[in-house]
C-alpha angles and dihedrals in degrees: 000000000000098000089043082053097048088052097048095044092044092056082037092055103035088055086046089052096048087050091047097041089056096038091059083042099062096054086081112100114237129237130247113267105250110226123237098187140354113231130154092230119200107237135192102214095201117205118184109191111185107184078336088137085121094058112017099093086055094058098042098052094046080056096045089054101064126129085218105115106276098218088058104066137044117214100210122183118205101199105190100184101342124138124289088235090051093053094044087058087046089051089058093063123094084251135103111250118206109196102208125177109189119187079217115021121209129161094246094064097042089054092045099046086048091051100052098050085051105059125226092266080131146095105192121045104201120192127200134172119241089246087046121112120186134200114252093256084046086112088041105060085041081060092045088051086057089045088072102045109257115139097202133034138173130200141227102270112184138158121301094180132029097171088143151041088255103043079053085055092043094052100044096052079050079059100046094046087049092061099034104045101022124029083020087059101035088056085048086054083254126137121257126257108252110232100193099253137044090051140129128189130177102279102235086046102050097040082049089054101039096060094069103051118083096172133111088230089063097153083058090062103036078062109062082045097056090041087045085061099041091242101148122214105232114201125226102202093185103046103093120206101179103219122181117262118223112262110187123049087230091066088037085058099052097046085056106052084048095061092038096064086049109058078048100066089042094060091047087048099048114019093096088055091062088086104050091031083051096047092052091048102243096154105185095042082057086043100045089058087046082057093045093045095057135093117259104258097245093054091043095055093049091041090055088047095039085054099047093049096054097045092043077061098043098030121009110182081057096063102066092080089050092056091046089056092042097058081051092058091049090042089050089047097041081050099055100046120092123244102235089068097059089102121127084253086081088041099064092041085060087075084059086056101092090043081057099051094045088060099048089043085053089044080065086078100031099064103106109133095328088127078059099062129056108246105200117207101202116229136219121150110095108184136070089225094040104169120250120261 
């Protein structure tokens, strides 16, 4: 039993240790990208909308209305299965609209397809989520970050509704990840963690990568491409794209299990690649399969409680180091989480907390091909101040 004890505490630690080293580390503010150049540069903002007739509208106008020269940038909606009356408003707008029909739909197709009928008269590819609202120098500070050199940027993408207990989760974790595995690991010299939305990549890169990847988790495998090839994912903490938080714990479920599968079949693809990879110090791409090797958070932290309590009962002078890990994994977390969202808001979704963990405990058998099949999470707050229900 003890040696059973020292093994589990010793993965249990190491991963508490990762969470609570970038979490102090993203409490450094970051510096200002230096640019390198100033250039104008033309860019294609793609939008796949998948069943997205509730939020659309939303997107497209908060892109429409950027200060960003207007003959420098292309909106293109890519509506995969939305309404005919949606599509002819869309076809109003000054956009190009792709019509796609997929026997199965997946993100990567729709983006493909629409960058292939575009063309590649383009430097900046942008890419936006259907529920997701910018600021109007939201293309501009994109520019500035290529200014400065970098091939590949993601935003801060953050919560634009919390009208329940599990949007408040949801955005919370958005926040966490933010600090941890974006600003945490910029600050390390580290690249930033991708999100799926609120990104921008040098076009002839991204349309090369992109090719290649098939999965729903697309923003998984467009990683360890750009990693394979030493591009770096540069953060940019102060440049908002508002995205919809999950509001019901079915959809948060499913998300989940989706994800879950996912990081899965990541580990199994590239884990034989940690050693060469380590050897040839490619540090993200090593990284990015420590990431895919650990527990979700949530899991992690009820595990770690779960674990104390029932040794304090079976063998009490064993559980002081647990909750001693245990009270890590909450600093780590208390550390990472951004102060706007202490309210009692956040308060009340806490009791939410064990229902959560049981159904991301569950998701663990419930993994077979889910990172195979789109799993849409419809969409339906469309403003960045909805009102709470």
């Amino acid at each position: 039993m003890s040696v059973i004890d020292h093994i589990a505490f010793a993965v249990f630690a190491l991963h508490t240790l990762y969470l609570l080293v970038f979490a102090v580390l993203s409490l450094r503010k970051m510096p200002p990208l230096a640019a390198a150049e100033q250039k104008e540069r033309r860019m294609a903002v793609l939008i796949p909308a998948y069943k997205e007739d509730n939020v659309i509208m939303d997107c497209v106008r908060s892109v429409l209305e950027q200060r960003y020269p207007h003959d420098r940038f292309v909106v293109v909606v890519i509506s995969d299965r939305m309404s005919e009356e949606t599509n002819r408003r869309l076809s109003r707008l000054p956009l190009r609209l792709i019509t796609v029909e997929f026997e199965n739909s997946t993100k990567a197709r729709s983006l493909n397809t629409a960058m292939d009928r575009i063309g590649d008269a383009y430097d900046v590819a942008v890419v936006l989520d259907a529920d997701n609202v910018v600021a109007p120098t939201f293309l501009s500070e994109i520019n500035a970050a290529f200014d400065a050199g970098w091939q590949a940027v993601q935003a801060h993408r953050t919560a634009k509704n919390m009208n329940t207990d599990v949007a408040v989760l949801d955005a919370l974790s958005e926040e966490v990840n933010n600090s941890i595995f974006r600003k945490g690991h910029c600050a390390a010299g580290l690249s930033s963690a991708l999100i799926g939305s609120g990104m921008a990549f040098d076009y002839a890169l991204y349309k090369t990568l992109l090719r290649d990847i098939h999965s729903v988790a697309e923003d998984r495998a467009l990683e360890f491409a750009l990693f394979r090839r030493r591009v770096r994912i540069v953060y940019l903490p102060d440049t908002p794209v508002w995205d919809e938080k999950i509001q019901s714990a079915a959809h948060f479920s499913n998300q989940r299990r989706r994800w879950l599968s996912a990081q899965y079949q990541y580990v199994r693809l590239h884990m034989r690649d940690f050693f060469p990879q380590l050897l040839a110090g490619n540090w993200d791409y090593c990284d990015k399969i420590l990431q895919h090797v650990m527990l979700p958070r949530l899991m992690s932290l009820g595990l770690t409680l779960v674990i104390a309590a029932g040794v304090s009962v079976f063998h009490a002078p064993a559980s002081a180091k647990w909750w001693a890990l245990f009270a890590a994994i909450v600093l780590a977390l208390t550390l990472a989480t951004p102060r706007k969202l202490y309210t009692r808001r956040l308060l009340n979704a806490f009791l939410r907390l064990p229902q959560m963990f049981v159904l991301q405990f569950a998701n663990l058998f419930r993994l077979k091909d889910a990172h195979r099949s789109f799993i849409h999470t419809p969409h339906g707050i469309n403003h960045p101040n909805a009102k709470e229900q």
